[in-house]
C-alpha positions in Angstrom: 134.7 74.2 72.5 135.2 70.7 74.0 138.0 69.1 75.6 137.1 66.2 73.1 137.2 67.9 70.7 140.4 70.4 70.2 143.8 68.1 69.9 145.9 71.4 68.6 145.6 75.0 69.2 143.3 75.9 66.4 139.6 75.9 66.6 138.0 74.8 63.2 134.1 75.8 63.4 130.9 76.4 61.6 128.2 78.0 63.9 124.5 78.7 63.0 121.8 81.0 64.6 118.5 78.8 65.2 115.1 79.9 66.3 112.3 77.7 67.6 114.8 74.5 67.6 115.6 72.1 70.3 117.1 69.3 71.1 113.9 66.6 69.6 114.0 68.7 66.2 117.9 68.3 65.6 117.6 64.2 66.6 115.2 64.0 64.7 117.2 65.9 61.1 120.3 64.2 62.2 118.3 60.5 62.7 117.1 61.4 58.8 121.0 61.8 57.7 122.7 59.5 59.5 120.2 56.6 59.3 120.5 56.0 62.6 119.9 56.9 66.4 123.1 59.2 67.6 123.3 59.5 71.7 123.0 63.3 72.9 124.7 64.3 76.0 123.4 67.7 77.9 125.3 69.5 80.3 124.7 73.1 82.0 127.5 74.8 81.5 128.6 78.0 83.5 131.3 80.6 82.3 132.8 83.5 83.5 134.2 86.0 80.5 137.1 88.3 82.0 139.4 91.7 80.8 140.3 94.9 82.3 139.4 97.9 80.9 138.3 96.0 77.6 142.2 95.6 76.6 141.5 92.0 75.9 138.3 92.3 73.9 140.4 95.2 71.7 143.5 92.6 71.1 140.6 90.1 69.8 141.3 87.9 73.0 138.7 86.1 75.1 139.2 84.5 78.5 136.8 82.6 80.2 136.1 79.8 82.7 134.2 77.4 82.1 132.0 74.8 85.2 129.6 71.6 84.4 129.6 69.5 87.2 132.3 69.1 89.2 134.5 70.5 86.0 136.4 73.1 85.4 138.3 74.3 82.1 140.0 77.5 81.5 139.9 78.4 77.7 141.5 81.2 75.8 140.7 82.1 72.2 142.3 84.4 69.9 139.9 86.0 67.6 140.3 86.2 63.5 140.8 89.5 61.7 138.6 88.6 59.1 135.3 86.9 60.2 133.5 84.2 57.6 131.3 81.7 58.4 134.0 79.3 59.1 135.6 80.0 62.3 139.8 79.5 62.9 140.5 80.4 66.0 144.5 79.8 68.1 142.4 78.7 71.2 144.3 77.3 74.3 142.1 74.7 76.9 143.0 73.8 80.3 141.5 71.7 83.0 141.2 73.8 86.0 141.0 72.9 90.0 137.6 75.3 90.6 136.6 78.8 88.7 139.5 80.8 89.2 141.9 81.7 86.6 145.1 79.8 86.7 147.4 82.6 86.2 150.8 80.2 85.7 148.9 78.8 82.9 147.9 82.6 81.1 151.9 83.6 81.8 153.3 80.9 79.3 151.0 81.6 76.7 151.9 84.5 73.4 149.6 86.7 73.6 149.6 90.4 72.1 152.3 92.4 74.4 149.0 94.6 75.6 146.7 91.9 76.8 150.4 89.6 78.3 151.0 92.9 80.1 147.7 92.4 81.9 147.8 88.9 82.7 151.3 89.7 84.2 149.6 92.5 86.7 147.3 90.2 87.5 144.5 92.9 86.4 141.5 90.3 85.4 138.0 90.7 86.4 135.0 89.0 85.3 132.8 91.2 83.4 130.4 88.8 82.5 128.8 85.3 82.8 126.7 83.2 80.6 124.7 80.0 81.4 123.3 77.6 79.0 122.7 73.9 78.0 124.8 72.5 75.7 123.7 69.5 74.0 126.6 67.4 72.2 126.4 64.3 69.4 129.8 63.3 68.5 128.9 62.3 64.4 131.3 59.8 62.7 132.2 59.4 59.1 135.0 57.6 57.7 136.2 61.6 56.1 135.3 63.5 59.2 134.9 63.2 62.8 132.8 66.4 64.2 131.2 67.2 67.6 127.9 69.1 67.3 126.8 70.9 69.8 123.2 72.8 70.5 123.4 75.5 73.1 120.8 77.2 74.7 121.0 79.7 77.1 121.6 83.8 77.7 124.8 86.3 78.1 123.7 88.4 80.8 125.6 91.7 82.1 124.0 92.9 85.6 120.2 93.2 84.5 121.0 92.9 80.6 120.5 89.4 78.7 120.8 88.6 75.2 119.2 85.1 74.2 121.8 81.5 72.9 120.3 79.4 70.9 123.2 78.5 68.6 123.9 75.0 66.8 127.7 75.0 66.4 129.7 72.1 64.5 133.8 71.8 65.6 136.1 69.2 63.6 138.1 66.9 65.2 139.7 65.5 62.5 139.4 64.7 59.1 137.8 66.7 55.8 136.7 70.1 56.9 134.8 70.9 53.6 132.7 67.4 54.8 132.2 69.5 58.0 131.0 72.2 56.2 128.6 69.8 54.0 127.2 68.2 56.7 126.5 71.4 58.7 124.5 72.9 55.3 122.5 69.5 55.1 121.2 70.0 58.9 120.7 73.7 58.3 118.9 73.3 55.4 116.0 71.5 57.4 116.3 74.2 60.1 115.2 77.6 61.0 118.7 79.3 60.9 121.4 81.8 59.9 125.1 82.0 59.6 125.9 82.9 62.6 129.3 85.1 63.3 128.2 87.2 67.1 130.2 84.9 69.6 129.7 85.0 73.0 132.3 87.3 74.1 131.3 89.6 71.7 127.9 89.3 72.6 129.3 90.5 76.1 130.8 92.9 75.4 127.9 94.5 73.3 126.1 94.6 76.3 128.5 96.0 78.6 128.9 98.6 76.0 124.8 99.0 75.0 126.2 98.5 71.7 123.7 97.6 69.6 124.9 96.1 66.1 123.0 98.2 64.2 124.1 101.3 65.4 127.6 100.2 63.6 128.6 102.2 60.7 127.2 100.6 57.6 129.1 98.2 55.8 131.1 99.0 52.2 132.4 96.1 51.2 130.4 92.7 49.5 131.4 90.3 52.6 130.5 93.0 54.9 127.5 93.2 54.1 127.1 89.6 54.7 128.1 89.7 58.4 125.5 92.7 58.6 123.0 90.4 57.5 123.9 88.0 60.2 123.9 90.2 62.9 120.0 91.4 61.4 119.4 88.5 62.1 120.7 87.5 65.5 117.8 88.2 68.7 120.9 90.5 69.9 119.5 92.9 66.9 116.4 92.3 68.0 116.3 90.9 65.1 116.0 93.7 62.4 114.3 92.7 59.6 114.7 95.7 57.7 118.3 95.5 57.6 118.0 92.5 57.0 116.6 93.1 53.5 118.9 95.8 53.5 121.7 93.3 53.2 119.8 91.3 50.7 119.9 94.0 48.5 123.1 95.1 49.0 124.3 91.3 48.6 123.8 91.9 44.5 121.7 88.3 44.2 119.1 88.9 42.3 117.9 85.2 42.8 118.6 85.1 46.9 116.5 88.0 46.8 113.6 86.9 44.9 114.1 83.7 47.3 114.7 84.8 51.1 113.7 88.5 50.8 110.2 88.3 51.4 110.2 86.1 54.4 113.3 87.7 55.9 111.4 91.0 55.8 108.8 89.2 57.5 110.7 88.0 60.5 111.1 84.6 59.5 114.2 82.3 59.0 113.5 80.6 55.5 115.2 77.1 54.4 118.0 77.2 52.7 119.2 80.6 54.0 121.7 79.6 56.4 123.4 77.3 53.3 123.6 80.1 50.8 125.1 82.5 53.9 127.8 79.4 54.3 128.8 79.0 50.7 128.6 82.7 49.8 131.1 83.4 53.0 133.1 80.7 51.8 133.2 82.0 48.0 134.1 85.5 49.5 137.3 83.6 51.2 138.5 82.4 48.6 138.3 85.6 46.1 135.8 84.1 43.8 133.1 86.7 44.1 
């Protein structure tokens, strides 16, 4: 998240997987929308993930610090039972004197009675760090005020690393459906997925050698969805052939006929990452 960028305690966001994009490409798509030059800002950002004995990670709860510069935040997130392509999270920032946890803070926040009972034994360790770029445009419209945000980087876990290269959109205020809108229109000249593996869980999956497609197969329509995501995502490797899996198991006969060739090929076809968004959206809202 960014400080900017969060006025409450709920994270609105809508996060796609890229490959072969950087920073020139997006200017460039978001130059073609907006009509005009936006300023970028990049930063290399430094965090620190922490639990004990994975008790937070099982309570959905992720803890981190966070270092650019001379900066330091402390941000804690509170994962969603039911994952979609856009993200609501109860997420708690705080500005931070250096990369220590700021235990005072941690002890006058609700958290599940397992993960408080932690926090108040002072139990935290970090278990793992990540380090990327983040590239931000703040985009104004007169219905929606978003930050964008392009990160590029790894999770690593002692020798393990699994590659970041995620293109995340966070409202600030107004229309969230605009959000969403505006998020399809730059995906839709991009390489990309809907992407639901955060970071902590990307974490975690190392620490555990849990690879995503040794989970048990999904059962359920939206399921099978996320499945596809996580085909998708490098931390798969990706799997292609799950991949097509999930295509099939989707039921859309025209997605199919549309995306399943070059999925099973490897590749990230336009117009993917939009039909993931709406279909994750439809699924939401009980309308498939």
């Amino acid at each position: 998240m960014n400080l900017t960028s969060t006025p409450e305690t709920i994270e609105l966001e809508l996060k796609f997987g890229l490959r072969d994009c950087g920073i020139d490409r997006i200017s460039l798509v978001l130059t073609d929308l907006l009509q005009h030059d936006i300023h970028a800002r990049t930063d290399t950002l430094k965090n620190a993930y922490y639990d004990y004995q994975g008790v937070l990670y099982e309570h959905g709860v992720a803890i981190r610090t966070r270092s650019f510069g001379n900066r330091h935040e402390m941000t804690v997130k509170v994962r969603q039972a039911i994952e979609s392509g856009l993200s609501r999270r109860k997420e708690w920032n705080m500005i931070i004197s250096g990369p220590v946890l700021d235990y005072s803070a941690l002890d006058a926040l609700t958290l599940p009675d397992p993960v408080s009972a932690v926090i108040k034994n002072r139990l935290l360790d970090p278990i793992f760090e990540n380090v990327f770029e983040r590239t931000d445009w703040r985009v104004l419209h007169p219905d929606c005020d978003l930050m964008l945000s392009l990160d590029k980087g790894s999770v690593r876990v002692g020798n393990l690393e699994s590659p970041v290269s995620e293109l995340e959109l966070e409202l600030i205020s107004g229309d969230e459906n605009r959000m969403i809108e505006f998020g399809c229109q730059l995906a839709d000249s991009l390489p990309s997925f809907m992407a639901v593996i955060s970071k902590a869980e990307r974490g975690d999956r190392l620490i555990r050698s849990a690879h995503p497609m040794q989970d048990l197969k999904p059962c359920q329509r939206g399921d099978w969805l996320n499945w596809l995501s996580r085909a998708l995502d490098p931390l798969a490797g990706p799997a292609s052939d799950e991949a097509y899996l999930a295509l099939e198991a989707l039921g859309e006969p025209g997605a199919l006929a549309k995306f399943g060739e070059p999925v099973a090929q490897g590749e990230l076809p336009l117009g993917l990452a939009r039909w993931m968004v709406e279909l994750s959206l439809e699924s939401m809202h009980g309308t498939d």
